[in-house]
LOTORMAR-835650 format. One line per field, with one value per residue (C-alpha): residue number from 1; residue in one letter; x, y, z. Coordinates in nm, 2 decimals. Layout:
% residues N
seq <- c(NUM,...)
type <- c(A,...)
px <- c(X,...)
py <- c(Y,...)
pz <- c(Z,...)
This chain:
% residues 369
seq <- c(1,2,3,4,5,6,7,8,9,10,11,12,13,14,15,16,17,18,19,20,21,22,23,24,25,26,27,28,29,30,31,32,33,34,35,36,37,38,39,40,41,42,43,44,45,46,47,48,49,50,51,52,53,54,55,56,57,58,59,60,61,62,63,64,65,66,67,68,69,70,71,72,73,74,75,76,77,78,79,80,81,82,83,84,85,86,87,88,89,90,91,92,93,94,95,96,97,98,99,100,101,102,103,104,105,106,107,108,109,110,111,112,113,114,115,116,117,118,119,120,121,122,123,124,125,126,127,128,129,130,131,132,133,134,135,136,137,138,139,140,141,142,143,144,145,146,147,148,149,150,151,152,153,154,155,156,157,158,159,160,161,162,163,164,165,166,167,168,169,170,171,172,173,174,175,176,177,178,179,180,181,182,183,184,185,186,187,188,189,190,191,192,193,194,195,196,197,198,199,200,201,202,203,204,205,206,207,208,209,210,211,212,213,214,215,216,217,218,219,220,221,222,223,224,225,226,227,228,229,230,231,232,233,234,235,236,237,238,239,240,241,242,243,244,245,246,247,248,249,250,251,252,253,254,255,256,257,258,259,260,261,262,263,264,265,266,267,268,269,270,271,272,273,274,275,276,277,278,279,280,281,282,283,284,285,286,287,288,289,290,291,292,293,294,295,296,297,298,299,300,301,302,303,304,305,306,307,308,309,310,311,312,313,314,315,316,317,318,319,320,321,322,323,324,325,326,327,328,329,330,331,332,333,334,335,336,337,338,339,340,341,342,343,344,345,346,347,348,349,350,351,352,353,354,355,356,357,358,359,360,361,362,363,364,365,366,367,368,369)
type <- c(X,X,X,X,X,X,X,X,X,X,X,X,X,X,X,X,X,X,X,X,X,X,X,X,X,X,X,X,X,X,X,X,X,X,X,X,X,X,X,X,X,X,X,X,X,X,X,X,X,X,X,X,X,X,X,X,X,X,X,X,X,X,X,X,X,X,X,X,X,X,X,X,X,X,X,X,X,X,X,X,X,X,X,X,X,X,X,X,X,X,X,X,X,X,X,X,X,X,X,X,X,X,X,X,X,X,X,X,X,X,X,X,X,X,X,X,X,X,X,X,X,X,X,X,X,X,X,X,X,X,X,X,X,X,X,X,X,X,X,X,X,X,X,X,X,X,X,X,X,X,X,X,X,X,X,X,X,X,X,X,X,X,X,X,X,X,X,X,X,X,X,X,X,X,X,X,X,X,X,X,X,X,X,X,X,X,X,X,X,X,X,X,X,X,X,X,X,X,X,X,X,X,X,X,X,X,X,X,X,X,X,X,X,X,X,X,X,X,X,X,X,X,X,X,X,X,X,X,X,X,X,X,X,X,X,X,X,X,X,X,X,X,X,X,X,X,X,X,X,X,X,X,X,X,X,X,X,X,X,X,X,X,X,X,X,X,X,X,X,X,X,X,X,X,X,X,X,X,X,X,X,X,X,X,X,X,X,X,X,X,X,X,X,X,X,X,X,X,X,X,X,X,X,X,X,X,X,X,X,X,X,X,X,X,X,X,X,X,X,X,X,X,X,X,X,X,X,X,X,X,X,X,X,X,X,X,X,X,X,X,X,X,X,X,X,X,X,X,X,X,X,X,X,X,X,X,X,X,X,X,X,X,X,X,X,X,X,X,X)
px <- c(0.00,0.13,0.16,0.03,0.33,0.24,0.40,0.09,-0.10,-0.11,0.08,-0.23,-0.29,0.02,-0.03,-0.44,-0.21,-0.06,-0.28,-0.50,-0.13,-0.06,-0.43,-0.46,-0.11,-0.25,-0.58,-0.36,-0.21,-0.48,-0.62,-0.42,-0.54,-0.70,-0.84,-0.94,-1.12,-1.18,-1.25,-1.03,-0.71,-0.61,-0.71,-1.04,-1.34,-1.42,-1.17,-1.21,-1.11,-1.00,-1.22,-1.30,-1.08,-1.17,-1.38,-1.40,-1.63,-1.66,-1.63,-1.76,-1.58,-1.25,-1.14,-1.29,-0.97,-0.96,-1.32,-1.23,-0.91,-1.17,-1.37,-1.06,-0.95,-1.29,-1.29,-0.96,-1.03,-1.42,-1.16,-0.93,-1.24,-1.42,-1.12,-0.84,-0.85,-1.03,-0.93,-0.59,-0.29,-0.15,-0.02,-0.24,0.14,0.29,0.01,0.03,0.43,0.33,0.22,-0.12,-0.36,-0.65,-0.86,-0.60,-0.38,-0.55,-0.40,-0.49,-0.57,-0.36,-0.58,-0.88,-0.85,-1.15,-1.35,-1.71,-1.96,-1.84,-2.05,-1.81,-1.88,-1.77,-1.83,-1.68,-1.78,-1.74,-1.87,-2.02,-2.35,-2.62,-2.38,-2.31,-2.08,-2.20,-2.38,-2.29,-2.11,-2.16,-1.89,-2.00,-1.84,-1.63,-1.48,-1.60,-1.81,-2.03,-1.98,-2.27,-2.17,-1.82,-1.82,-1.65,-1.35,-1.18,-1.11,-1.09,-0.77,-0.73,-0.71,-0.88,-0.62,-0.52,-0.91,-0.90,-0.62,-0.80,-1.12,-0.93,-0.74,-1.00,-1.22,-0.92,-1.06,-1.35,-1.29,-1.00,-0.71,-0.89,-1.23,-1.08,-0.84,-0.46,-0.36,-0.36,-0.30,-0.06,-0.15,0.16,0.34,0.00,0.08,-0.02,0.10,0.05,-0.15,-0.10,-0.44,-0.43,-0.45,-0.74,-0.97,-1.22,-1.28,-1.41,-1.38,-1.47,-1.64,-1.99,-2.01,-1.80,-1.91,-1.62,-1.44,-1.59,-1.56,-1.73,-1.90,-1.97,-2.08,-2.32,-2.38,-2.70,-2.69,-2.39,-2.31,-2.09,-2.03,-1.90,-1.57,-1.48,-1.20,-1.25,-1.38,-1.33,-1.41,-1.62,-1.79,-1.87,-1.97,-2.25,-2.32,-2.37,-2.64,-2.41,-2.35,-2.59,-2.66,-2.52,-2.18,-1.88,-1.75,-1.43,-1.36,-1.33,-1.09,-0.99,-0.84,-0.68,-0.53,-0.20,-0.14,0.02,0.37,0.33,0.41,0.08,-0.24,-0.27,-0.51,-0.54,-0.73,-0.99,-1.04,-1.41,-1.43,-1.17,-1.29,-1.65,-1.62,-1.25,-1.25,-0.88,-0.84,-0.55,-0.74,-0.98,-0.84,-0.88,-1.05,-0.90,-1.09,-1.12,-1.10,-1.30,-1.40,-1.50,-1.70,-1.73,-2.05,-2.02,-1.89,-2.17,-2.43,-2.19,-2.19,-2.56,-2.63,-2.38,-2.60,-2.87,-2.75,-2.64,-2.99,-3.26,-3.19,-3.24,-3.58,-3.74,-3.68,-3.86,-4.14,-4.21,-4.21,-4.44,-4.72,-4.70,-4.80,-5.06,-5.19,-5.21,-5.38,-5.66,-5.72,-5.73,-5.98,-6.23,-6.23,-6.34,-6.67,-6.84,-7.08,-6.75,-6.70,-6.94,-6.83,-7.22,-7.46,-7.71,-7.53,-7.82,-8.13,-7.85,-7.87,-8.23,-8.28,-8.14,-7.79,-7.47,-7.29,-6.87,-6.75,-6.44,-6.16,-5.92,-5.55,-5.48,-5.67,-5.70,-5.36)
py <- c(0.00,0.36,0.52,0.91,1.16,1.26,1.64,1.68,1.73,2.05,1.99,1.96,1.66,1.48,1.29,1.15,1.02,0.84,0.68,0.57,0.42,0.20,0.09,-0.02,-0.20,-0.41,-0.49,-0.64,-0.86,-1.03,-1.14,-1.43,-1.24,-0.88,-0.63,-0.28,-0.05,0.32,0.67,0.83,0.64,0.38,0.09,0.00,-0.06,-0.41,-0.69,-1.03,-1.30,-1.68,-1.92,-2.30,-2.38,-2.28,-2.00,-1.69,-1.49,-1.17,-1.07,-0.69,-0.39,-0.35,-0.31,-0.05,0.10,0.20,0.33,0.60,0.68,0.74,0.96,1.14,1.23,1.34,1.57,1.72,1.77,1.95,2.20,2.25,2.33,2.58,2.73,2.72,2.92,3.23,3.39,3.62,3.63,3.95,4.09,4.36,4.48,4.50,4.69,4.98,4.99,5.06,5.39,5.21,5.57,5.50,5.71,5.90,5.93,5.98,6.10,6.29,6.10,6.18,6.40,6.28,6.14,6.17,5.82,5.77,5.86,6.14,6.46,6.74,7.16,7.35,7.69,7.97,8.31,8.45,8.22,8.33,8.50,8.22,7.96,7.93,7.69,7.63,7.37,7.00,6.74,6.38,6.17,5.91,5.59,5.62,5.90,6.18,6.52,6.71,7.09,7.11,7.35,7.30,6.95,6.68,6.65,6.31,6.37,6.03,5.94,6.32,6.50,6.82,7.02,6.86,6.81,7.23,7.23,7.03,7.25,7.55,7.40,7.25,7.62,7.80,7.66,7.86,8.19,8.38,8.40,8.68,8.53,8.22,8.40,8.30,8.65,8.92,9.31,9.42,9.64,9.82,9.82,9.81,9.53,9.18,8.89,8.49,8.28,7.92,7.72,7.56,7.93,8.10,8.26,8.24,7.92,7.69,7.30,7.08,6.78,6.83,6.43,6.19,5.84,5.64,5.56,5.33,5.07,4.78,4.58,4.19,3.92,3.92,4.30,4.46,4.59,4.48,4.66,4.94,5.29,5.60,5.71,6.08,5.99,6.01,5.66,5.46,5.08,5.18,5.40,5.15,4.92,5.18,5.26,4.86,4.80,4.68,4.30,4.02,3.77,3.50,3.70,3.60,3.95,3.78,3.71,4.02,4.18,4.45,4.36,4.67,4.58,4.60,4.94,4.96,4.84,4.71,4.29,4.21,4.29,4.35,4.14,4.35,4.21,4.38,4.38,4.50,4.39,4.64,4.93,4.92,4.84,4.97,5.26,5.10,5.28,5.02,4.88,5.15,5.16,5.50,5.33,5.36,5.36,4.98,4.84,4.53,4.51,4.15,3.95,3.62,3.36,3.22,2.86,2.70,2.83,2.74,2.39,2.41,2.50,2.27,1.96,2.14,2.06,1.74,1.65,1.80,1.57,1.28,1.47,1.56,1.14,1.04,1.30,1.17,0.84,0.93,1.12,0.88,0.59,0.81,0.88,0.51,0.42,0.66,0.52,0.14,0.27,0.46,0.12,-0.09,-0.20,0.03,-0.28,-0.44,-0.16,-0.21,-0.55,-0.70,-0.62,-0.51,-0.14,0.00,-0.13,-0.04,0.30,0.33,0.20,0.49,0.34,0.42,0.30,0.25,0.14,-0.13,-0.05,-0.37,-0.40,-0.47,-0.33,-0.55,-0.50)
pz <- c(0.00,-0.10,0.23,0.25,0.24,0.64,0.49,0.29,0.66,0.88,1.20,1.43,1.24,1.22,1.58,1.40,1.05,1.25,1.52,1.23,1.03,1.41,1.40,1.04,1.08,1.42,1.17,0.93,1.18,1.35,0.95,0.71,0.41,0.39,0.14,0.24,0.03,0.09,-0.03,0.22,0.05,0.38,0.38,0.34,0.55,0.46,0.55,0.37,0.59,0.44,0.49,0.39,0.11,-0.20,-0.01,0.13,0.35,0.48,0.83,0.92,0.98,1.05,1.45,1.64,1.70,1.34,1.33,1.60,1.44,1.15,1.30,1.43,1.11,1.03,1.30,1.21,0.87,0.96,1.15,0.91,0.66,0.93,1.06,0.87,0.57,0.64,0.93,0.92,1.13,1.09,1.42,1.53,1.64,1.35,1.19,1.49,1.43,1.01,0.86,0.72,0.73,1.00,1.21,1.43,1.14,0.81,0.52,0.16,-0.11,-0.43,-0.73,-0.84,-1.16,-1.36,-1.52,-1.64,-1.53,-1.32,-1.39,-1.45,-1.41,-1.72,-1.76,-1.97,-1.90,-2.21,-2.55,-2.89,-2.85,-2.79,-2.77,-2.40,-2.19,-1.87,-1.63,-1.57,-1.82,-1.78,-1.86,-2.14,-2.11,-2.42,-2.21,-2.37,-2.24,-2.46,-2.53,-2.72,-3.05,-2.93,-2.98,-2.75,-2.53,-2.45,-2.01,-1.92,-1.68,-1.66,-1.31,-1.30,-1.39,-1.73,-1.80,-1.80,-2.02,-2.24,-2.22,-2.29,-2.62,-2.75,-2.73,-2.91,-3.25,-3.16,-2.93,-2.88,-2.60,-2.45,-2.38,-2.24,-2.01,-2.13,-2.20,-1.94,-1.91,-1.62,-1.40,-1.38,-1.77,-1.91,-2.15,-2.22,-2.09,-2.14,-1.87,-1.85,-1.92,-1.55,-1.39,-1.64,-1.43,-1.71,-1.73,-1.47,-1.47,-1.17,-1.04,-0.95,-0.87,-0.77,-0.93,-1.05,-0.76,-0.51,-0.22,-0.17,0.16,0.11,0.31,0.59,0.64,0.66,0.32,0.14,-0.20,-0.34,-0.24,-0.32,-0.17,-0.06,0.09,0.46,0.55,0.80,0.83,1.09,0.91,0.61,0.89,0.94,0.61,0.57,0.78,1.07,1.09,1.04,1.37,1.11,1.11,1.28,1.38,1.45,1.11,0.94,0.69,0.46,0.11,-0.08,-0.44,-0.53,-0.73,-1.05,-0.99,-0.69,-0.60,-0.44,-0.26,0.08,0.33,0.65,0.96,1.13,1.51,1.50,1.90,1.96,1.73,1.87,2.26,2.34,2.07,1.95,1.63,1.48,1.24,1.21,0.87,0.65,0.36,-0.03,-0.38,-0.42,-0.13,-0.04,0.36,0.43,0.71,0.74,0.79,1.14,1.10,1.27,1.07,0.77,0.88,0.93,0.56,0.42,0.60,0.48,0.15,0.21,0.36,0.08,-0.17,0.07,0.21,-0.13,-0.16,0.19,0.09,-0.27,-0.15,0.12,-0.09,-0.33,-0.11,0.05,-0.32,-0.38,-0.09,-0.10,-0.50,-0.34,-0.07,-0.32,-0.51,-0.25,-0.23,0.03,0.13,0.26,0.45,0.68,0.73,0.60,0.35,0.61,0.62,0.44,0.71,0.98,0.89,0.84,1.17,1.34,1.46,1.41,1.19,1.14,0.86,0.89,0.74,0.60,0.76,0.40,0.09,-0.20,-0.49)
């Protein structure tokens, strides 16, 4: 028999591999001749035993020894599937010692860089007669915002600042420098001079809503979902805008994944002491929350184990009930065709009835196939 590599186990389960190794091994030597078949990949459950010659016969299970070192593993491998692959180790140490932004210490989040379907603000204050520019601009999702007269302007993956630059070359096929603010008098030598795009006081671009960035709430919140960012979140605070936990939550079991920017080697998974934040007002991983970040809670692992025998169960329940109504159909149908004089156990039902007395009809233990 190939022997499991006892590597391939977590440690906690080193000391089960090889209880159930010793048991299987004293099985084999209290039988002349043996064959053990199982899903699990040890031995077997059954154990054919030699006989008469020319014979064989089986003999039951295998040693109760075995059976419990069974179960065992069972046991260990339920944990391992509740416990073992969701929760994060992070020391809450290590996270106070880094400069991650939370509450106490939040930072600035760099310039906004514009996506669909943000709603922009353009304005110019002085256009052609009748043909204004002013009011909000939603971004399409090709990227584009409308001018109307003017035409479009491509201001996708552009902070504020270039999106105005854009503005204001795109309007020079159409007004002068004057109107849109890049030339200037001074005050003191009375002549012109140039103004860079970004500082026209003629123009005006901003955003009127923020839409394209986002964070997002899952598992067993109130209200999971996405919402908008303005920078200033906590996890806390998206604990609130969430609905708060569910009673099926495990609170736990939560965490905060941020995605790796552009550049960077990997993601990072950040654990969440929600215990601490709410009852002991420890803001270490009161986390100042990012476009894109993904705050996660867990089901409880009871009521995951609940639903998973749940499943296991149904199909085994929708059996027992089919089988049930359809022997209570089949009854009824060989009960309406019986004769209803044999019901009463005599043909005198009829003068029975007349008579005054009461009368109850005998059922059959068996009804006729």
């Amino acid at each position: 028999m190939a022997k499991k590599n006892q590597a391939e186990f977590p440690a906690f389960l080193t000391n089960t591999a090889l209880l159930v190794e010793k048991d299987i091994n004293a099985a084999k030597s209290r039988v002349s001749t043996g064959l053990l078949e199982s899903t699990f990949g040890f031995e077997g459950l059954l154990v054919k035993q030699a006989g008469m010659p020319g014979k064989r016969k089986e003999t039951g299970m295998i040693p109760w020894k075995a059976w419990r070192s069974l179960m065992l593993m069972s046991v260990g491998f339920c944990s391992l599937w509740l416990s073992g692959c969701q929760t994060v180790r992070t020391p809450e140490e290590t996270i106070a010692d880094s400069n991650i932004p939370r509450e106490l210490s939040k930072t600035t989040l760099p310039p906004y860089v514009i996506e669909p379907p943000d709603i922009l603000l353009v304005e110019v204050l002085e256009a052609l007669p009748g043909r204004p520019i002013q009011g909000e601009r939603l971004v399409r999702p090709d990227g584009t915002i409308s001018l109307g007269f003017y035409g479009d302007v491509y201001v996708a993956g552009l902070t504020i600042s270039e999106t105005k630059e854009k503005v204001i070359a795109h309007l020079r096929k159409y007004l002068n420098d004057e109107p849109l603010g890049l030339i200037q008098e001074d005050e003191e030598t009375r002549e012109f001079k140039a103004v860079p795009p970004a500082e026209s006081n003629r123009v005006v671009v901003d955003v009127a809503a923020y839409n394209s960035k986002f964070y997002y709430v899952q598992g067993d919140f109130g209200a999971p979902g996405r919402l908008p960012i303005t920078g200033n979140e906590t996890v806390l605070d998206a604990v609130q805008f969430a609905g708060g936990l569910m009673p099926t939550a495990a609170p736990q079991n939560v965490r905060l994944v941020r995605p790796a920017p552009p550049g960077a080697c990997c993601e990072q998974i950040l654990p969440v002491n929600l215990a601490a934040i709410v009852n002991a007002g420890d803001p270490t991983t009161n986390y100042q929350l990012m476009p894109g970040d993904r705050l996660m809670v867990y089901r409880d692992p009871i009521v995951r184990t609940t639903i998973f025998l749940e499943r296991i169960a149904a199909p085994f329940f929708t059996v027992v009930n089919g089988v049930q109504s359809y022997s209570f159909a089949a009854n009824s149908v060989r009960y309406l065709n019986y004769p209803i004089g044999a019901l009463y156990g005599n043909s005198g039902g009829g003068a029975a009835a007349s008579a005054g007395r009461s009368v109850v009809p005998v059922i059959p233990s068996a009804l006729p196939r």
